[in-house]
N, C-alpha and C positions, 0 to 999 in steps of 0.2 A: 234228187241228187244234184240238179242243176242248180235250185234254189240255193241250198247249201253249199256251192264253189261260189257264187253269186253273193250270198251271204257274207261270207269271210274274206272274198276278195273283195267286196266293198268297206268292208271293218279294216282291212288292213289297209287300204289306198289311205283309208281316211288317217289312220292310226300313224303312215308315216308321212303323210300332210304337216299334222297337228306335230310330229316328230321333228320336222325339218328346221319348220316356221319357230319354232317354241325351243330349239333345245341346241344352239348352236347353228345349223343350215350344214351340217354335216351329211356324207352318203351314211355315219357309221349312226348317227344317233335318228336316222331316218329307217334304217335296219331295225334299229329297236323299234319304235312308235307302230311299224307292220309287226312286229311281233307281240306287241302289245295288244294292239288293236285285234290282231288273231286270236289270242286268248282270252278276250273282252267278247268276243263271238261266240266263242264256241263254250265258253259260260253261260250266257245266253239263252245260247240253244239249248244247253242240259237243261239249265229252268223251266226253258218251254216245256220240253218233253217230262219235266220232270210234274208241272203241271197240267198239263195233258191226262198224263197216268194217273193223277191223284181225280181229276176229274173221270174219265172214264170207271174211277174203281167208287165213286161219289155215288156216280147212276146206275151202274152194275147193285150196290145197295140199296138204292132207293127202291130198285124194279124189286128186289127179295121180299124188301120188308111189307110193300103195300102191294 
């Protein structure tokens, strides 16, 4: 669980970095860029997990078949 507040709080530091620097040097367009960069994370993470799953259910078959 720690990784994962770690995770998105580092995507979002960076997201209203890239936010600030790039898109005016605004508080409000630096709001966006963390919010962007949050949903850039936790996209991410579902892919991970989504391949994770596809992989565990890979070797769960292989073990059947042979």
């Amino acid at each position: 669980m720690v990784f994962l507040i770690k995770f998105l709080l580092l995507f979002a530091l960076v997201g209203a970095a890239l936010g600030y620097l790039l898109n005016g040097r605004t508080s409000d367009s630096a709001k966006q860029g963390a919010a962007g960069g949050v949903l850039l994370a936790t996209l991410g993470l579902f892919q991970l997990l989504c391949f994770g799953a596809l992989a565990i259910a890979g070797i769960w078959l292989i073990t059947r078949i042979f």
